[in-house]
C-alpha positions as CSV (number, residue, x, y, z in Angstrom):
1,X,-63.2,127.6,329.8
2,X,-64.0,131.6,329.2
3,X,-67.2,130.2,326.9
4,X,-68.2,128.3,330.0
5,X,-67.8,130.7,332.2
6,X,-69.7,133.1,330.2
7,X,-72.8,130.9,329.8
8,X,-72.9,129.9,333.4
9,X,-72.6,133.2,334.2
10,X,-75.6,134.6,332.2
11,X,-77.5,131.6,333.8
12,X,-76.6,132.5,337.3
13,X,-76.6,136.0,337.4
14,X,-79.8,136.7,338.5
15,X,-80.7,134.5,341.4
16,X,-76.8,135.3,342.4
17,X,-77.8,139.4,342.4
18,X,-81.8,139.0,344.1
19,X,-78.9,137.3,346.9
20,X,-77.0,139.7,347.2
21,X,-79.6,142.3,347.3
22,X,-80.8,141.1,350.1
23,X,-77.8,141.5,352.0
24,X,-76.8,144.6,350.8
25,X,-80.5,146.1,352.5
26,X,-79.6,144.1,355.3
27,X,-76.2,145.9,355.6
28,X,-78.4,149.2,355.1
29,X,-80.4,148.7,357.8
30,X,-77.8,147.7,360.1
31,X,-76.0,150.9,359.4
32,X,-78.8,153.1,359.7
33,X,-80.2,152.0,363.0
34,X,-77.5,153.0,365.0
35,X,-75.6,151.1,367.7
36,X,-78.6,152.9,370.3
37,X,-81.1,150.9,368.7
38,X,-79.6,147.8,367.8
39,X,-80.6,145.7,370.6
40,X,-84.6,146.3,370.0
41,X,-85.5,147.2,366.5
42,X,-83.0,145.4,364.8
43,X,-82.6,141.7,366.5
44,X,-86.7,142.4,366.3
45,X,-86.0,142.7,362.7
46,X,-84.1,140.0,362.2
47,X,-86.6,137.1,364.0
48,X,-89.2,138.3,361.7
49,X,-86.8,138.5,358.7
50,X,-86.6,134.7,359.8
51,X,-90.4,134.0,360.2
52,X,-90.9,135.4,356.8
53,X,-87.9,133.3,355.2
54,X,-90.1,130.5,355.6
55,X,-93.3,131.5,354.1
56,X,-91.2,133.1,350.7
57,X,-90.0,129.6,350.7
58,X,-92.9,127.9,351.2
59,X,-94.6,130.5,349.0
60,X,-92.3,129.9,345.9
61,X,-92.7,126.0,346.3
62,X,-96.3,125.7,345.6
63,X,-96.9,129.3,343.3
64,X,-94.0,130.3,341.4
65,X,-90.5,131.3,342.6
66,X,-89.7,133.6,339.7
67,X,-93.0,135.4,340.4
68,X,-92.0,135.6,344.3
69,X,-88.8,136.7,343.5
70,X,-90.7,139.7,341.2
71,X,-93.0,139.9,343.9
72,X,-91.1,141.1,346.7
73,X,-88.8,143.1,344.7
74,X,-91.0,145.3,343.3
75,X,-92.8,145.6,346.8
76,X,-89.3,146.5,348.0
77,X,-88.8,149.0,345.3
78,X,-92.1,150.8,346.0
79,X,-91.6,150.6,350.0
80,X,-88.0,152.0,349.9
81,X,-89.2,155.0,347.4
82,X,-91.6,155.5,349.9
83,X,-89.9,155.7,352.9
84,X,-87.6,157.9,351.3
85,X,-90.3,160.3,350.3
86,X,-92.4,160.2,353.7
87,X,-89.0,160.7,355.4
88,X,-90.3,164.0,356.3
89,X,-94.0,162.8,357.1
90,X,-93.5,159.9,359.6
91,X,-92.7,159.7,363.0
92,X,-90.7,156.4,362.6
93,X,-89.6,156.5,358.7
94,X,-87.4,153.5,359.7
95,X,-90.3,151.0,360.1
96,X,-91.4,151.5,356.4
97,X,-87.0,150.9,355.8
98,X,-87.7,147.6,358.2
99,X,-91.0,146.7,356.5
100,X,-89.2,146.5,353.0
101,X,-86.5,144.5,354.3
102,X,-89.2,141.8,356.2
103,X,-90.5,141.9,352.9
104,X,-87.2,141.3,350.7
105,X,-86.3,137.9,351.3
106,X,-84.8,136.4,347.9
107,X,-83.0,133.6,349.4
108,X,-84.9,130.2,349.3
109,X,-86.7,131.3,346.2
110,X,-83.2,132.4,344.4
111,X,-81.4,129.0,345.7
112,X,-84.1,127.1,344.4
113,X,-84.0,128.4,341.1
114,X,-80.8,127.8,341.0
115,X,-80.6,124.3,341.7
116,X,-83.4,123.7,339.7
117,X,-82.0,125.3,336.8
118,X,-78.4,123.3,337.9
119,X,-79.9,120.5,337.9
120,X,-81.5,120.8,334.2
121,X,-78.8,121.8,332.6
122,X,-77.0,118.5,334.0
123,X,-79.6,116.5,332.6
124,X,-80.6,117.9,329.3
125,X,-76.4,118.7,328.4
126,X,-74.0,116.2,328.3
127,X,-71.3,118.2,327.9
128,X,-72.4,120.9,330.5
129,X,-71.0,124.3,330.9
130,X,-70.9,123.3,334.5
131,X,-69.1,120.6,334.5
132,X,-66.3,122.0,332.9
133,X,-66.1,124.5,335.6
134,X,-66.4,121.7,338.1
135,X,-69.0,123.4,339.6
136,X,-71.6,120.8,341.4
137,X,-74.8,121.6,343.2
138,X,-72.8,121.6,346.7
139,X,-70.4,124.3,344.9
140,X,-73.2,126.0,344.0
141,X,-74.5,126.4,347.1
142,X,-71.3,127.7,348.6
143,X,-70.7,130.2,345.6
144,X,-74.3,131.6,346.7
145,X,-73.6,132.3,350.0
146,X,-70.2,133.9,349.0
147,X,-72.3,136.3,347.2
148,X,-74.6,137.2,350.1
149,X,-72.1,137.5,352.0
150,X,-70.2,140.1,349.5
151,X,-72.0,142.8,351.1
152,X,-70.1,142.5,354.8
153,X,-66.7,142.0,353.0
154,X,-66.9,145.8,351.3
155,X,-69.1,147.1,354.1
156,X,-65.8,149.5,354.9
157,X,-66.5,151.0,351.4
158,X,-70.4,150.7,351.7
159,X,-70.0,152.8,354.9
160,X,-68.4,155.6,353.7
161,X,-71.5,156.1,351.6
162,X,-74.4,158.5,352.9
163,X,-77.5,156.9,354.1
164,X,-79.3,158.0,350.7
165,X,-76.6,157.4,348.1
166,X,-76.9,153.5,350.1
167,X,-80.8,154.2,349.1
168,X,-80.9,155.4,345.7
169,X,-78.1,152.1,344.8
170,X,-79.7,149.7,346.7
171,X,-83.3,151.1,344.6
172,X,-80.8,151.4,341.4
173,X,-80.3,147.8,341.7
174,X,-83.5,147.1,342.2
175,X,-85.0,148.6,339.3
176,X,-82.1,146.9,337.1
177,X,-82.8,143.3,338.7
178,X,-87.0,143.8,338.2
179,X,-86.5,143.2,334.5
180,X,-83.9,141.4,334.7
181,X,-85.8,138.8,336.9
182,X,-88.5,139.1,334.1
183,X,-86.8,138.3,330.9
184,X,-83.7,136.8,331.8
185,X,-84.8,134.2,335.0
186,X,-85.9,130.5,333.5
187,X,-88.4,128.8,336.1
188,X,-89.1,125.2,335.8
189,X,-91.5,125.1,338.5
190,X,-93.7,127.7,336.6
191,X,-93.1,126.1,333.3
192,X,-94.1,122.7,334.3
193,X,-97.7,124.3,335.8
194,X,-97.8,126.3,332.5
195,X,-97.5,123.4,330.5
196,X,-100.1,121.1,332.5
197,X,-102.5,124.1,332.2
198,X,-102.3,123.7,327.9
């Protein structure tokens, strides 16, 4: 069962953490608005967090969702360094924090390679690792938003944080997840349009 456990966990790991990134700048950006401004900036946020939900999704179906998910982590990374360095410099520094979380959307990508991945695993091991944990693609699903959702269950620990030492982890993360994503992540979509390209 540890064996198992172990395996699936390597496997999962890094769609699970893009996921839970996500959340965690969310639970940033909540925080650092300010109850004044919530009703404007941040529900404005949050409709085009939604509009651009759907065009990472559509995005990863038709390119590549490990490349997506490299995509907008990276452009995260570089718009979170800079609005920490511009802080000074801009008028509104928060739009370049709101612009990186528009931009960060791991989910559909990061579910789909997961069920993707589930799903091969099923069919190429007979004696899967995930099976033994009784872990279907339903299961799967649920254990993913658990993780997103891991953010708002420490959020009285997150908050006693400064606004920059929530930063500097959240771009800590980041930079650990970029090659992680790289080496670690196996895409099938992208393997399958590699492979009809030879």
């Amino acid at each position: 069962l540890i064996h198992a456990l172990s395996k699936a966990t390597i496997k999962l790991f890094p769609s699970l953490l893009s996921i839970f990134l996500g959340e965690l700048l969310l639970a940033h950006i909540f925080l650092i608005l300010g109850k004044e401004r919530l009703s404007i900036e941040f529900f404005a946020y949050v409709i085009l967090e939604a509009i651009s939900l759907w065009f990472s999704g559509k995005l990863s179906d038709v390119w590549s969702r490990r490349k997506v998910l490299l995509l907008i982590h990276f452009s995260t990374l570089v718009t979170l360094i800079l609005s920490y360095f511009l802080r000074n410099n801009l008028k509104r520094p928060v739009l370049l924090l709101l612009a990186s979380g528009i931009l960060f959307n791991p989910g559909p990508a990061a579910r789909a390679i997961l069920i993707d991945n589930f799903k091969s695993t099923i069919i190429k091991t007979a004696n899967s690792f995930y099976s033994k944990l009784h872990l279907t693609e339903t299961r799967l699903i649920g254990v993913s938003w658990i993780v997103q959702y891991l953010p708002w269950i420490f959020a009285p620990v997150f908050v006693l944080l400064s606004k920059y030492q929530r930063l500097f982890l959240i771009i800590g993360l980041l930079l650990f997840s970029i090659p992680l994503l790289y080496y670690q992540l196996s895409d099938l979509l992208e393997n399958s349009v590699l492979s009809k390209h030879r």
